[in-house]
N, CA, C and O atoms as a GROMACS GRO file, in nm:
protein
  164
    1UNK      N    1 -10.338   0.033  -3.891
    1UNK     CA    2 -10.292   0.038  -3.753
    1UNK      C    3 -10.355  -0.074  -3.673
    1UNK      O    4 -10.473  -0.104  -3.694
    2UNK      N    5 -10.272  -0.143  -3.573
    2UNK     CA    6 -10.343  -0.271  -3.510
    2UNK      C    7 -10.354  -0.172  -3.372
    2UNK      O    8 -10.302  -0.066  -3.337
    3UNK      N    9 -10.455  -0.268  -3.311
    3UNK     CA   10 -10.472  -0.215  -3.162
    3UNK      C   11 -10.464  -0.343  -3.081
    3UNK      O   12 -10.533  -0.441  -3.108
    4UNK      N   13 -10.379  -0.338  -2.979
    4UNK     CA   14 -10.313  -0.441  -2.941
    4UNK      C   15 -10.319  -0.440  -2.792
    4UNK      O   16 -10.342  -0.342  -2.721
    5UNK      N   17 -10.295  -0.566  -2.754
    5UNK     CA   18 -10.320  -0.523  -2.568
    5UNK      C   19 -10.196  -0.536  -2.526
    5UNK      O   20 -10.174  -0.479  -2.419
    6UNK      N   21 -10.110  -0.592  -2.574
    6UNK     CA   22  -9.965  -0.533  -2.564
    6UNK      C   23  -9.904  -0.536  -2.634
    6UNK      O   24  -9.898  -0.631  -2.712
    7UNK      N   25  -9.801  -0.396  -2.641
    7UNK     CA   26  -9.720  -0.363  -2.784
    7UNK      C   27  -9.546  -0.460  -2.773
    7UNK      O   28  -9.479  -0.466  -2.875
    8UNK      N   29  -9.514  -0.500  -2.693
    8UNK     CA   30  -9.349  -0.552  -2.642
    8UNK      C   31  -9.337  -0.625  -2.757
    8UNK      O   32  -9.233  -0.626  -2.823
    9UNK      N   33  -9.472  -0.709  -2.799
    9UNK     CA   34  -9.467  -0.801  -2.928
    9UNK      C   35  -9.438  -0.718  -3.118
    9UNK      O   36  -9.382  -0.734  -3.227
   10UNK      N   37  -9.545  -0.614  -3.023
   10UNK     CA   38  -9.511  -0.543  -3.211
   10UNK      C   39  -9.432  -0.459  -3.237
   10UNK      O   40  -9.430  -0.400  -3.345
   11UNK      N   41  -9.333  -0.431  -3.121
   11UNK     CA   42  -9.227  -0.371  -3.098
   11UNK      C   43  -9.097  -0.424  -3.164
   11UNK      O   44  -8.999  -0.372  -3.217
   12UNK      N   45  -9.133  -0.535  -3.141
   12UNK     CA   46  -9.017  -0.599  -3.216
   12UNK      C   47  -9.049  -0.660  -3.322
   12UNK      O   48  -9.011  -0.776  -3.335
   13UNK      N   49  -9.120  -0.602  -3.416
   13UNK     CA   50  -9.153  -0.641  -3.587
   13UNK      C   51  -9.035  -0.583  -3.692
   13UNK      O   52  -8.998  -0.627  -3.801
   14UNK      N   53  -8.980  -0.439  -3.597
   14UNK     CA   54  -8.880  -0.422  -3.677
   14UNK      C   55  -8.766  -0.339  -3.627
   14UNK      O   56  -8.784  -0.278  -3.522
   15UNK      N   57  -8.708  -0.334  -3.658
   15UNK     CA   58  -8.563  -0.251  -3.556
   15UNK      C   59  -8.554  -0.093  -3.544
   15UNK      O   60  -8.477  -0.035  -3.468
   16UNK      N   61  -8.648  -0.031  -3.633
   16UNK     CA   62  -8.698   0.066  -3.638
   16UNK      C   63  -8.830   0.117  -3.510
   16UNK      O   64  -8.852   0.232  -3.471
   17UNK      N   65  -8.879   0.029  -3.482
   17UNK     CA   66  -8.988   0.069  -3.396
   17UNK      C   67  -8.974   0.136  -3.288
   17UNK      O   68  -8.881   0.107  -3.212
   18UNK      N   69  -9.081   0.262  -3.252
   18UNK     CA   70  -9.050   0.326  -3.115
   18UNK      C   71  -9.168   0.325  -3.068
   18UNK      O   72  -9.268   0.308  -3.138
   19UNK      N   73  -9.167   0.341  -2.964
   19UNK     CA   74  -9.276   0.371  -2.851
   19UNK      C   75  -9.279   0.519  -2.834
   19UNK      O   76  -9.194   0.605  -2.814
   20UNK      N   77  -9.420   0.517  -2.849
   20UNK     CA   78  -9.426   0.688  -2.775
   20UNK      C   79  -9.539   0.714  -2.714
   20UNK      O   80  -9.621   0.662  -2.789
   21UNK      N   81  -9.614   0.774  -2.602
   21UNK     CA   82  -9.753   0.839  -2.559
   21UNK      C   83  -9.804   0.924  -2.588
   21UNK      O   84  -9.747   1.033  -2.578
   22UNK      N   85  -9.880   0.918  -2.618
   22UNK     CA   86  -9.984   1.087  -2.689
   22UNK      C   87 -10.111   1.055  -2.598
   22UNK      O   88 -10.177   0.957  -2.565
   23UNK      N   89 -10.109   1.161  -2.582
   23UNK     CA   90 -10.307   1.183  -2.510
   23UNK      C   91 -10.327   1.066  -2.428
   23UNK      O   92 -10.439   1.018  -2.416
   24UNK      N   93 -10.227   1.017  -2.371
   24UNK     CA   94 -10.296   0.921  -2.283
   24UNK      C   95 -10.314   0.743  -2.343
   24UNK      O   96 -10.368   0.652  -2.281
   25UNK      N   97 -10.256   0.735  -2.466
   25UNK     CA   98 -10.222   0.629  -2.573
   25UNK      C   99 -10.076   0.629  -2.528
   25UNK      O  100  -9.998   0.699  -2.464
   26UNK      N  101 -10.081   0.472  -2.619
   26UNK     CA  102  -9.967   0.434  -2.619
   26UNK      C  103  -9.950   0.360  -2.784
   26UNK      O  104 -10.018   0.270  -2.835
   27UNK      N  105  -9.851   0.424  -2.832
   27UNK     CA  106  -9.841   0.413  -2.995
   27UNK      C  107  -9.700   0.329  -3.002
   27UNK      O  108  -9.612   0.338  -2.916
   28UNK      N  109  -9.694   0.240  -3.125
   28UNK     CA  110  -9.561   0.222  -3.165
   28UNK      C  111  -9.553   0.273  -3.329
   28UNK      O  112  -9.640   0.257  -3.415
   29UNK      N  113  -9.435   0.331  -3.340
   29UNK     CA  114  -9.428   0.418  -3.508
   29UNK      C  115  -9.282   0.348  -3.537
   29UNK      O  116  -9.184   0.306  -3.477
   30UNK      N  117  -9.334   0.366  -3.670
   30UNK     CA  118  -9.153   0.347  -3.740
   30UNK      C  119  -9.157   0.449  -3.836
   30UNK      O  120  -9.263   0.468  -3.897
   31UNK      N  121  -9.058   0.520  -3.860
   31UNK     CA  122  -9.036   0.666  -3.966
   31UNK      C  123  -8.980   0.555  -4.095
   31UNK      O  124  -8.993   0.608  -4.205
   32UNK      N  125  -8.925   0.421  -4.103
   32UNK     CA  126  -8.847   0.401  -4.244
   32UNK      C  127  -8.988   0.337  -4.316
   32UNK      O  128  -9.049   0.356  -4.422
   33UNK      N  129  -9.009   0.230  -4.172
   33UNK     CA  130  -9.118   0.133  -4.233
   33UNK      C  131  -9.300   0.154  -4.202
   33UNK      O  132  -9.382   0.090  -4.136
   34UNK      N  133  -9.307   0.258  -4.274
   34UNK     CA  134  -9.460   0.300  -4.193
   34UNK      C  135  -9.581   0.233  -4.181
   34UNK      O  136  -9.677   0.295  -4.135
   35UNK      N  137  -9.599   0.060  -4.231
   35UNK     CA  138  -9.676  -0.005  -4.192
   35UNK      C  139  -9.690  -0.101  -4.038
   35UNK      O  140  -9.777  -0.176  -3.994
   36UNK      N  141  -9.573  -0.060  -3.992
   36UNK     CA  142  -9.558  -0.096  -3.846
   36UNK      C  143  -9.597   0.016  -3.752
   36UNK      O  144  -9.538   0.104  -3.690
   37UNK      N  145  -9.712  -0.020  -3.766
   37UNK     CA  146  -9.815   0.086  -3.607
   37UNK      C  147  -9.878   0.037  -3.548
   37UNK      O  148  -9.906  -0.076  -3.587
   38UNK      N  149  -9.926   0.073  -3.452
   38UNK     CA  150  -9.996   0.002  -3.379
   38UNK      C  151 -10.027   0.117  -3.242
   38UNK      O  152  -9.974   0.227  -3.231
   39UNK      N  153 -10.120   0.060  -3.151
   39UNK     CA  154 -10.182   0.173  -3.072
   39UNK      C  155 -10.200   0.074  -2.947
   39UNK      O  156 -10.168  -0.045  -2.953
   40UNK      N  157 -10.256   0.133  -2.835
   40UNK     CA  158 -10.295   0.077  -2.754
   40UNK      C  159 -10.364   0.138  -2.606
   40UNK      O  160 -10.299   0.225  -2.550
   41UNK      N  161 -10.461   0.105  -2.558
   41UNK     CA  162 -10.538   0.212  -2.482
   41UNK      C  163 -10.650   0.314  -2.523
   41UNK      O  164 -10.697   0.392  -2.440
   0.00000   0.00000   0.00000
C-alpha cells in the first residue's frame, strides 16, 4: 500500500480504482487489480 499526499494521481493507475473514506482516511482500492492501493491521511 503507498501513502500518498494525493491520490487523483493513483487513481488513475487503473480503470478499476475507487475512492472511499474509512475512519477518517482516505483509501483508493481496486476489487480486479489488488495491488493498486493506496491511503492517505
Amino acid at each position: 500500500m503507498k501513502v500518498a499526499n494525493s491520490l487523483r494521481s493513483l487513481k488513475q493507475r487503473h480503470r478499476d480504482c475507487q475512492i472511499v473514506r474509512r475512519k477518517g482516511r482516505v483509501y483508493v482500492i481496486n476489487k480486479t487489480q489488488k495491488r493498486f492501493k493506496a491511503r492517505q491521511g
